[in-house]
N, CA, C and O atoms as CSV, one atom per row, in Angstrom:
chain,resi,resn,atom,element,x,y,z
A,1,UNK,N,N,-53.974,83.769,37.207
A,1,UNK,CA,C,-53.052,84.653,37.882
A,1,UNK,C,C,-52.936,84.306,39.365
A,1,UNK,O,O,-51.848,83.792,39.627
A,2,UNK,N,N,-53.534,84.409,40.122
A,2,UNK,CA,C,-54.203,83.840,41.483
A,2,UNK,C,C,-53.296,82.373,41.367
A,2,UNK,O,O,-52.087,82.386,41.597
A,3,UNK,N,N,-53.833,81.442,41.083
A,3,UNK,CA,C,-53.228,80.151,40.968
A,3,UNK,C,C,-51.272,80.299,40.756
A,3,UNK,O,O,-50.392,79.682,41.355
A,4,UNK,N,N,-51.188,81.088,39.952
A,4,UNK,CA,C,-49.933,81.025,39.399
A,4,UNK,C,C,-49.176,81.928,40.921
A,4,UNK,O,O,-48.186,81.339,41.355
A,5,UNK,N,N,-49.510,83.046,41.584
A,5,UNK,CA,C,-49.119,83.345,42.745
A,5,UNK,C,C,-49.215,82.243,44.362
A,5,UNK,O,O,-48.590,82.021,45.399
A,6,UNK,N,N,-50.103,81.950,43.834
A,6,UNK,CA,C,-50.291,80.375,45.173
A,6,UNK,C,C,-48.967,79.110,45.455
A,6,UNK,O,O,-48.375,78.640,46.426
A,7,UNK,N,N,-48.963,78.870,43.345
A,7,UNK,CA,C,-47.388,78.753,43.568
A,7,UNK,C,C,-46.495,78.783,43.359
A,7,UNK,O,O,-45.794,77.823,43.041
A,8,UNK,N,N,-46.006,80.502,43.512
A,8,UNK,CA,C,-44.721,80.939,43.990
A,8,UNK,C,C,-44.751,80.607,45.616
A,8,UNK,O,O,-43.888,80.032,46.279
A,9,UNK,N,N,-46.061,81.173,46.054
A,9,UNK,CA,C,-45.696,80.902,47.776
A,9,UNK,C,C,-45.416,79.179,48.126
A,9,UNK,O,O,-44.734,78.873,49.105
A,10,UNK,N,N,-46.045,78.073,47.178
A,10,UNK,CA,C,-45.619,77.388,47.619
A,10,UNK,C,C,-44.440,76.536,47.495
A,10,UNK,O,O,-44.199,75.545,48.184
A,11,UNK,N,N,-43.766,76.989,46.600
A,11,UNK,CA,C,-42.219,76.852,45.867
A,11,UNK,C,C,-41.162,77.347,46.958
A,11,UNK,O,O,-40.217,76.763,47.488
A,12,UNK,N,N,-41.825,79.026,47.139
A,12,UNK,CA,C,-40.766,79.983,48.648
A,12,UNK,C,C,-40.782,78.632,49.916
A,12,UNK,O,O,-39.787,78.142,50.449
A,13,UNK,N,N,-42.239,78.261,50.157
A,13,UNK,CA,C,-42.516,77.521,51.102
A,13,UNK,C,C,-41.391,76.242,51.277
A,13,UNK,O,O,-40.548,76.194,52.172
A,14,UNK,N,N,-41.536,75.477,50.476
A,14,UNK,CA,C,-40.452,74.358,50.021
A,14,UNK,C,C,-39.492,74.420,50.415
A,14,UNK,O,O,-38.939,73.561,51.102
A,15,UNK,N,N,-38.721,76.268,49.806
A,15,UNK,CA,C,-37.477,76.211,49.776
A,15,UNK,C,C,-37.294,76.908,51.683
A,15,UNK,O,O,-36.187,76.826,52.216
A,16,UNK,N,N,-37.668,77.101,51.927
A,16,UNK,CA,C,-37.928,77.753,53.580
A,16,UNK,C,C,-37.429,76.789,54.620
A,16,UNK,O,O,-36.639,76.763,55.563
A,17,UNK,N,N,-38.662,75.649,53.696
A,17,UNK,CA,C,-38.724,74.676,54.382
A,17,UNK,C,C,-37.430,73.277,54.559
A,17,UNK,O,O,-37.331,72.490,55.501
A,18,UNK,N,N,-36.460,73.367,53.137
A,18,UNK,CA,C,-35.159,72.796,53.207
A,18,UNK,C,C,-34.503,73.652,54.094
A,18,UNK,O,O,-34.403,73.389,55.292
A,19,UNK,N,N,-34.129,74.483,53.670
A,19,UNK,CA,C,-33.051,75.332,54.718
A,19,UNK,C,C,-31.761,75.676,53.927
A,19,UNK,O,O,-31.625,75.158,52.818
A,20,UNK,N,N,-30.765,76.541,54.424
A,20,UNK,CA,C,-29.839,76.143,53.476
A,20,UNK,C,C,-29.554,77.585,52.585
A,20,UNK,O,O,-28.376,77.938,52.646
A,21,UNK,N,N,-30.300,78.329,51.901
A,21,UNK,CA,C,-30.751,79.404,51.336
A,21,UNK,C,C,-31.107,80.491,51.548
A,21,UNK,O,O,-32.080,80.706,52.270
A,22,UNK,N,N,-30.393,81.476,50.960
A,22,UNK,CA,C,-30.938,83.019,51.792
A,22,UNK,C,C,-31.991,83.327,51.006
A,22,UNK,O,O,-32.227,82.846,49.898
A,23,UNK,N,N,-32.709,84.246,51.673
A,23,UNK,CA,C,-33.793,85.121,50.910
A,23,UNK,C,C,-33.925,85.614,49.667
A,23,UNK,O,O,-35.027,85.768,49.142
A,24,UNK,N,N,-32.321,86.027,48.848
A,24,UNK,CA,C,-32.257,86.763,47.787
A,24,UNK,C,C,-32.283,85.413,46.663
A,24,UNK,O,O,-32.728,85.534,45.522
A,25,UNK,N,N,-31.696,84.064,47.238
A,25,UNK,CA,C,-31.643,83.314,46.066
A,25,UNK,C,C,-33.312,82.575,46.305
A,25,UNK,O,O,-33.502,81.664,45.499
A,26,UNK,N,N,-34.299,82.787,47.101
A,26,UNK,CA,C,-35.614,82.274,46.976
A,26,UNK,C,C,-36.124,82.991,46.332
A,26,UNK,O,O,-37.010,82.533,45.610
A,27,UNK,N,N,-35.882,84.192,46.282
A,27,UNK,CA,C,-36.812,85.351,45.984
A,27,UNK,C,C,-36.760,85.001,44.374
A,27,UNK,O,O,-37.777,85.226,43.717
A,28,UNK,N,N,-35.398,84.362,43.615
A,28,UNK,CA,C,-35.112,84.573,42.655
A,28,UNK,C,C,-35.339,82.956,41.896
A,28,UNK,O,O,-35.797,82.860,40.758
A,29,UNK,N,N,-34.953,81.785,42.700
A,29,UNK,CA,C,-35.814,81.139,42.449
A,29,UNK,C,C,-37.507,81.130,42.623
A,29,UNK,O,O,-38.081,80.094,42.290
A,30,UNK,N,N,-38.077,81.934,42.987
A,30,UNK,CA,C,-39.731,81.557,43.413
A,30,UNK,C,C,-40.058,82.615,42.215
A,30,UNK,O,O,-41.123,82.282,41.696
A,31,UNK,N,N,-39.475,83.841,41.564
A,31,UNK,CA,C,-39.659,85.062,41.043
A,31,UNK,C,C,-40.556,85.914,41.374
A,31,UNK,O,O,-41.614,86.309,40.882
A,32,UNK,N,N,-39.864,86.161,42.425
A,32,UNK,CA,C,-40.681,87.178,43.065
A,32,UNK,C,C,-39.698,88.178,43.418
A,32,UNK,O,O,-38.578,88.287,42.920
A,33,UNK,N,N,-40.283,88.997,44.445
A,33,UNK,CA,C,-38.708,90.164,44.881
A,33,UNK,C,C,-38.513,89.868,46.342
A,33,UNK,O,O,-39.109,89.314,47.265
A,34,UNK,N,N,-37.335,90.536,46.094
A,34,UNK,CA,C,-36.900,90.047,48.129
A,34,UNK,C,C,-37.983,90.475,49.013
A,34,UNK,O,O,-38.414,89.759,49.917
A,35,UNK,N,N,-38.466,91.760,48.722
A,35,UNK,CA,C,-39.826,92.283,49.521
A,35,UNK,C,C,-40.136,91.339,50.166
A,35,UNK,O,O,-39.967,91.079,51.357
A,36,UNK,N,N,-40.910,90.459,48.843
A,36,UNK,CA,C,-41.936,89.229,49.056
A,36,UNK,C,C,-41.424,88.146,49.883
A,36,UNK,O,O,-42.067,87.842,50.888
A,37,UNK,N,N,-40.551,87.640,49.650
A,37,UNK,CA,C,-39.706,87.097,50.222
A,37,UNK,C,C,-40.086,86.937,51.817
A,37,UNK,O,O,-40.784,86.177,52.488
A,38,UNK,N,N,-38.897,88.539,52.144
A,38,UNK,CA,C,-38.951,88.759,53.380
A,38,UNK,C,C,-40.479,88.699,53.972
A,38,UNK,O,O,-40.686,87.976,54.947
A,39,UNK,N,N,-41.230,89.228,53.565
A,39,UNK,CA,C,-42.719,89.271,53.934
A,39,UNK,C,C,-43.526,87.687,54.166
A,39,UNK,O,O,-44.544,87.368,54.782
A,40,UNK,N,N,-42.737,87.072,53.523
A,40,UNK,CA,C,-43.152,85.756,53.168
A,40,UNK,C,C,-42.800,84.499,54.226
A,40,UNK,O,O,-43.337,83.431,54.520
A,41,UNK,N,N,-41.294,85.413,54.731
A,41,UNK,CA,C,-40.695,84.438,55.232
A,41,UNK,C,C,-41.134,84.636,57.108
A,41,UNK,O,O,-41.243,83.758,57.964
A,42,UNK,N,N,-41.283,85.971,57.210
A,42,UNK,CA,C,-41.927,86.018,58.504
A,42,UNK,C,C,-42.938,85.504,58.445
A,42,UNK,O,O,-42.785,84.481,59.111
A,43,UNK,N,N,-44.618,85.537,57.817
A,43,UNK,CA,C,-45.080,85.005,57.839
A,43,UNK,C,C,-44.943,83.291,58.055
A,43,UNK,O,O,-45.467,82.786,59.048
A,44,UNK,N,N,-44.371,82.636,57.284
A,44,UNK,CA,C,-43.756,81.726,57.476
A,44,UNK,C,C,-43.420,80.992,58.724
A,44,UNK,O,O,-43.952,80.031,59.281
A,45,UNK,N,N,-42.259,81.812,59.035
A,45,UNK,CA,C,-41.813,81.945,60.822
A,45,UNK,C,C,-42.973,81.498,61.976
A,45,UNK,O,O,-42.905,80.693,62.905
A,46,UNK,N,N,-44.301,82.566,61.403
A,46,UNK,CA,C,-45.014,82.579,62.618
A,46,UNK,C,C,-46.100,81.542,62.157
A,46,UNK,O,O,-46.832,81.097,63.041
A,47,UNK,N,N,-46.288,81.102,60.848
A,47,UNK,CA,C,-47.323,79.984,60.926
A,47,UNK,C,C,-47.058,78.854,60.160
A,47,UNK,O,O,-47.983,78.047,60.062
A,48,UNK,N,N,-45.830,78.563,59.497
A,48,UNK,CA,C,-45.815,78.025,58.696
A,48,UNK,C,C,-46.345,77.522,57.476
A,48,UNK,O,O,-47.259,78.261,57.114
A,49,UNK,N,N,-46.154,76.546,56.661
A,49,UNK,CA,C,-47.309,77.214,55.349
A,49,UNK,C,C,-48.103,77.437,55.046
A,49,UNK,O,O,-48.281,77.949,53.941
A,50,UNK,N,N,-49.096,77.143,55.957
A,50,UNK,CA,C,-50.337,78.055,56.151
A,50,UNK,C,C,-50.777,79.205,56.067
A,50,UNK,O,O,-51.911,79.612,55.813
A,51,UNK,N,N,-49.806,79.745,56.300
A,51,UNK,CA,C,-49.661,80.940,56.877
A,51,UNK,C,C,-49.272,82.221,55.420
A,51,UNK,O,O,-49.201,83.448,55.349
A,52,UNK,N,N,-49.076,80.871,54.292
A,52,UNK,CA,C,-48.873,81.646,53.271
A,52,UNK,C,C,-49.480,81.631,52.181
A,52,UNK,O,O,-49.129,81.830,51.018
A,53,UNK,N,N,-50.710,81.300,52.812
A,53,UNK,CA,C,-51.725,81.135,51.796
A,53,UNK,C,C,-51.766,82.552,51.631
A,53,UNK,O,O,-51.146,83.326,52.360
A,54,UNK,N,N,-53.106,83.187,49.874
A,54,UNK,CA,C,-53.621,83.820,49.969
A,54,UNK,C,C,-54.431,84.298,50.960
A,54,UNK,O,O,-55.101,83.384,51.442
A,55,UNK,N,N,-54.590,85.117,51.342
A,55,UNK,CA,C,-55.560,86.250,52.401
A,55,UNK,C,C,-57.033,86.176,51.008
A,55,UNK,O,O,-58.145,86.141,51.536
A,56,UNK,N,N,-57.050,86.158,49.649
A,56,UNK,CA,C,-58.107,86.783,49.242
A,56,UNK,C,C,-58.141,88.346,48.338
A,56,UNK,O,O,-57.419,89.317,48.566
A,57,UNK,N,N,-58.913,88.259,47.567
A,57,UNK,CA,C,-59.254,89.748,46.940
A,57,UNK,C,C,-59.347,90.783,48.034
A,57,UNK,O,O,-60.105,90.471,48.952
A,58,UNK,N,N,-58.730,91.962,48.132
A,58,UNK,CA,C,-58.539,92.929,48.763
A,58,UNK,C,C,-59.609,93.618,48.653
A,58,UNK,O,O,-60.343,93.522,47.670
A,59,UNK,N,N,-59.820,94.343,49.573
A,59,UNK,CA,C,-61.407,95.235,49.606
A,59,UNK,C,C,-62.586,94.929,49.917
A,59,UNK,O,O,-62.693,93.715,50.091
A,60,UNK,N,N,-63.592,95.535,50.076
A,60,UNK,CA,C,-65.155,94.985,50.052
A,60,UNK,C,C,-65.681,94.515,48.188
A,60,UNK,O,O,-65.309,94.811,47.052
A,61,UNK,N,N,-66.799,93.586,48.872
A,61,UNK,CA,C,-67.376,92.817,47.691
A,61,UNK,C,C,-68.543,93.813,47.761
A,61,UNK,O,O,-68.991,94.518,48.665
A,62,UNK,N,N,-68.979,93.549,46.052
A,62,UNK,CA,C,-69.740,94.350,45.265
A,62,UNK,C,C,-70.760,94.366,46.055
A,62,UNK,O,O,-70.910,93.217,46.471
A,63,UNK,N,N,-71.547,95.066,46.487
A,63,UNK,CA,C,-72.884,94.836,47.427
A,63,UNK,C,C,-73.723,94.291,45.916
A,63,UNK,O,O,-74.759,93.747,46.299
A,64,UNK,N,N,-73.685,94.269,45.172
A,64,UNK,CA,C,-74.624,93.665,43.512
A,64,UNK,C,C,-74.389,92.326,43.754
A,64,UNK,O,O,-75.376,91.669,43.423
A,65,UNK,N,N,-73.271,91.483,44.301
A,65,UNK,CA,C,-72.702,90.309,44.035
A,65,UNK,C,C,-73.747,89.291,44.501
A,65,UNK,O,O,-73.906,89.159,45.715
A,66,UNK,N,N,-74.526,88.506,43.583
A,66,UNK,CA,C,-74.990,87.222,44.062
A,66,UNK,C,C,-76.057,87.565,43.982
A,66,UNK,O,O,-76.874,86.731,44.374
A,67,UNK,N,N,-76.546,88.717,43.534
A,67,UNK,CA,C,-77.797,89.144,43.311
A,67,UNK,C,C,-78.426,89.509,41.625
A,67,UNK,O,O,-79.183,90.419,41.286
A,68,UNK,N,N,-77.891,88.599,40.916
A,68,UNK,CA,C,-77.814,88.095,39.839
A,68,UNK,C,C,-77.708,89.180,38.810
A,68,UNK,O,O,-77.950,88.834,37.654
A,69,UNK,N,N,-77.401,90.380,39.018
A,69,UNK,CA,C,-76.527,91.527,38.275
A,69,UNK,C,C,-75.634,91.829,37.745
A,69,UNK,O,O,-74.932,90.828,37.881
A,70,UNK,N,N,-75.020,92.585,37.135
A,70,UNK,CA,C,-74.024,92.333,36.125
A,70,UNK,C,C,-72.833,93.991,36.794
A,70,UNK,O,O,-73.202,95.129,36.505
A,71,UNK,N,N,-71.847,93.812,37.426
A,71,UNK,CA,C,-71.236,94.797,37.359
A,71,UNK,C,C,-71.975,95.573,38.452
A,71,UNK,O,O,-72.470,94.937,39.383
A,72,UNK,N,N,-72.123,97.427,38.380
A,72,UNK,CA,C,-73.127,98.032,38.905
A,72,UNK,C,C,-73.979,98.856,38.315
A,72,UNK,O,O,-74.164,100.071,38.377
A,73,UNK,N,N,-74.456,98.002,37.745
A,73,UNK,CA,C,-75.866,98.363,37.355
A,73,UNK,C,C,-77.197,98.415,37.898
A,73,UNK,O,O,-77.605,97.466,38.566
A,74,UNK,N,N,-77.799,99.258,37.717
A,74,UNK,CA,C,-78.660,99.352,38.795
A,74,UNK,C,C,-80.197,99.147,37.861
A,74,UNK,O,O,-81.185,99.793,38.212
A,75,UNK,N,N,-80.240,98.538,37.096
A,75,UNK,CA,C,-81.218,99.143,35.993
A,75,UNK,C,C,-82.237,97.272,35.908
A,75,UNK,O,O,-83.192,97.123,35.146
């Protein structure tokens, strides 16, 4: 899933990067929504494709994680 969102951004990226194309026909080639798009494309703007990488899983990590546990289990 992850992978498969990496590239849409880098498909949007591509097409950003020709020129030529509004937002609504990237959005629709990349399949995504204009939202994304637009969100995508400022980003874009200010760093270029870099800039459109994933950020990452949202939130804090499991304080269990790496501590060879399963889930939160405490047992």
């Amino acid at each position: 899933m992850r992978s498969e969102r990496e590239e849409r951004r880098s498909v949007a990226a591509d097409l950003f990067e020709q020129g030529g194309r509004g937002q609504a026909e990237i959005a629709r080639l990349s399949e995504v929504t204009p939202q994304a798009i637009s969100a995508w494309h400022h980003r874009w703007l200010a760093g270029c494709r870099e800039a459109l990488h994933s950020p990452g899983t949202p939130g804090a990590q499991c304080r269990w994680y790496g501590q060879g546990r399963v889930g939160h289990d405490r047992g």
